[in-house]
ZADO-1210 file (C-alpha; in nm, 4 decimals, padded with zeros to 6 digits):
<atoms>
<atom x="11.1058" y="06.9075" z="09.4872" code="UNK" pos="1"/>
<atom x="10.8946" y="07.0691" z="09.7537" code="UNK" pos="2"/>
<atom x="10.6435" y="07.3665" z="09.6571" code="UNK" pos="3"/>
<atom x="10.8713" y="07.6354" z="09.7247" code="UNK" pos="4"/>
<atom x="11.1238" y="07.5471" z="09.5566" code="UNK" pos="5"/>
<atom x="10.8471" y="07.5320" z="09.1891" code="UNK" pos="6"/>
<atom x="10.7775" y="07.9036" z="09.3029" code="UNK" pos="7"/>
<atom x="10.8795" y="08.0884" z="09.0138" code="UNK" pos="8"/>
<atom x="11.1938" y="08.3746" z="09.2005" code="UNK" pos="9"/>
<atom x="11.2044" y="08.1401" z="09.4817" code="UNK" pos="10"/>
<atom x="11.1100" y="08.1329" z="09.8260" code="UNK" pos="11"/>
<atom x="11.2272" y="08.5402" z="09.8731" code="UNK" pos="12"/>
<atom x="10.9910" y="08.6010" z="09.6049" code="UNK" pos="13"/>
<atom x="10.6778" y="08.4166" z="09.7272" code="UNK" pos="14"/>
<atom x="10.4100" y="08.6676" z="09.8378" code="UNK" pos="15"/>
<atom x="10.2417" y="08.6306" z="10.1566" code="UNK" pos="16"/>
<atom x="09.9136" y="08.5308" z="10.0658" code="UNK" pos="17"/>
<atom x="10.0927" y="08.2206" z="09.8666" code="UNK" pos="18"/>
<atom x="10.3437" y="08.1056" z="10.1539" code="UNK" pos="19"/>
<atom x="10.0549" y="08.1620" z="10.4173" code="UNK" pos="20"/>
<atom x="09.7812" y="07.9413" z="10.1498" code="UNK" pos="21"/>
<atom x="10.0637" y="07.6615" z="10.1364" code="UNK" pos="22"/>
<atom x="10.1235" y="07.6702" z="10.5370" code="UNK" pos="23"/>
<atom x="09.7356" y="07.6423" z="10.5727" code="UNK" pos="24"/>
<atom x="09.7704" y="07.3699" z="10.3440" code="UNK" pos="25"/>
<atom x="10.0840" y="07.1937" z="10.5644" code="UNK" pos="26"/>
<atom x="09.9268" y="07.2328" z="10.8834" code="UNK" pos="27"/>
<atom x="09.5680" y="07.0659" z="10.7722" code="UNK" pos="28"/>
<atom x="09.8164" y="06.7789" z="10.6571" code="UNK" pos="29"/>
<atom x="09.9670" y="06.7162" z="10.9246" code="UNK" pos="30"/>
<atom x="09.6574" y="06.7439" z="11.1727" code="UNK" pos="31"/>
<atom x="09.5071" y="06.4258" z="10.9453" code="UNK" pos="32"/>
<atom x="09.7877" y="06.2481" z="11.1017" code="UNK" pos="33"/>
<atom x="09.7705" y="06.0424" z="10.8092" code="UNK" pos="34"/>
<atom x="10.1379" y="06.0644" z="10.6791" code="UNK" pos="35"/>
<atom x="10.4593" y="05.8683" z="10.7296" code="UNK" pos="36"/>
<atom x="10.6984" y="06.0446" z="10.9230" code="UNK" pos="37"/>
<atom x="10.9515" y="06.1156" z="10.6245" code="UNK" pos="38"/>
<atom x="10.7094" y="06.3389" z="10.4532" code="UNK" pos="39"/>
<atom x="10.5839" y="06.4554" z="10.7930" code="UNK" pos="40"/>
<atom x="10.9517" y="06.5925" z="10.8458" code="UNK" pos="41"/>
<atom x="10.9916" y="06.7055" z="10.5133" code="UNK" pos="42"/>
<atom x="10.6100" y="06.9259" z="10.5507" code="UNK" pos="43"/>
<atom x="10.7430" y="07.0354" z="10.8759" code="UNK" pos="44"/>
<atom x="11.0467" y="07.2070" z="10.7250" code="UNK" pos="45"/>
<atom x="10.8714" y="07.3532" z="10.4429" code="UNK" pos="46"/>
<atom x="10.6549" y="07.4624" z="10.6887" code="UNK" pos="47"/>
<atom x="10.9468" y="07.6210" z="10.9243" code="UNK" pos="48"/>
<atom x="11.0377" y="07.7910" z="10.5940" code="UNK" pos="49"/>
<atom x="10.7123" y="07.9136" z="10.5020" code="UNK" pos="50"/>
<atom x="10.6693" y="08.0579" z="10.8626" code="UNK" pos="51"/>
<atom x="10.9920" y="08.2357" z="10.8343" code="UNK" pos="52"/>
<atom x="10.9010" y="08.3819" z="10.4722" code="UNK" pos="53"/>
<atom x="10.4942" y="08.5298" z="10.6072" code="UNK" pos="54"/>
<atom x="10.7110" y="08.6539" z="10.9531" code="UNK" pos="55"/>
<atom x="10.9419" y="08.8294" z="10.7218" code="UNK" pos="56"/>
<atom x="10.6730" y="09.0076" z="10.5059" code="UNK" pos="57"/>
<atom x="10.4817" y="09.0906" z="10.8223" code="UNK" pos="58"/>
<atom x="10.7922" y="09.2789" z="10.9945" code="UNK" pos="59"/>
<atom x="10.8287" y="09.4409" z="10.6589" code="UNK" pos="60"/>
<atom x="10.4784" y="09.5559" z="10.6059" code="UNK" pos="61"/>
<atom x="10.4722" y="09.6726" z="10.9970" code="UNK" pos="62"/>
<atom x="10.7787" y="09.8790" z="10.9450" code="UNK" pos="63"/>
<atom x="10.6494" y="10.0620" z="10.6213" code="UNK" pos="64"/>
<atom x="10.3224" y="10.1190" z="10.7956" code="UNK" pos="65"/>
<atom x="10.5782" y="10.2967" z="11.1058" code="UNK" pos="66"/>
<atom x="10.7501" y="10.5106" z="10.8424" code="UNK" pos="67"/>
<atom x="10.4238" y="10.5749" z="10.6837" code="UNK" pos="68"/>
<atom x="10.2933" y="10.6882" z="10.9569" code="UNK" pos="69"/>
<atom x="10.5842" y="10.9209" z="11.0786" code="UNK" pos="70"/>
<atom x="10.5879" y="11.0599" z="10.8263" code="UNK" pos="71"/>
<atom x="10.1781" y="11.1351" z="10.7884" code="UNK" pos="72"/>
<atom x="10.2132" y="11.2496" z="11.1431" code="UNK" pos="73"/>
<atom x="10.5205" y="11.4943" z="11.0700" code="UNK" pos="74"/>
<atom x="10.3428" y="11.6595" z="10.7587" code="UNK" pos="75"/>
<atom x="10.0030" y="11.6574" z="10.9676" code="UNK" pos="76"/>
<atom x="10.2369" y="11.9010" z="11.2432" code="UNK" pos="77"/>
<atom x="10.4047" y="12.1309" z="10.9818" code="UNK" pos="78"/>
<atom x="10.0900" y="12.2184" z="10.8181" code="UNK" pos="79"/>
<atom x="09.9001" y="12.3356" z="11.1628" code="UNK" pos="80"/>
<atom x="10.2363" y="12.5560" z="11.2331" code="UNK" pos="81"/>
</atoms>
């Protein structure tokens, strides 16, 4: 069973700062180059996963900051009128 799948809620669950820790953790594995290629493939798709999950959270977190901001910017405008 891979780390993701321990997560408690899954991999949809996992907050960024824990799938971005764990892909740290992937990558400096497989830099050491000291693996067998099974669990090399199997840390690669975790890692694929991972990727997908902190890309995810970062589109999310970039599109509240957009509404956020529109909306900052339209209050900002009806309070000078």
């Amino acid at each position: 069973m891979s780390q993701i799948d321990k997560q408690s809620g899954g991999e949809k669950e996992m907050r960024f700062e824990e799938a971005f820790k764990r892909l740290q953790e992937i990558v400096n594995s497989l830099e050491s180059g000291q693996m067998p290629l099974e669990d090399l493939l199997q840390k690669y798709e975790e890692g694929r996963r991972l990727l997908k999950i902190c890309d995810e959270k970062l589109n999310e977190a970039e599109q509240r900051i957009i509404v956020l901001s529109a909306k900052e910017e339209n209050s900002c405008g009806a309070k000078e009128n």
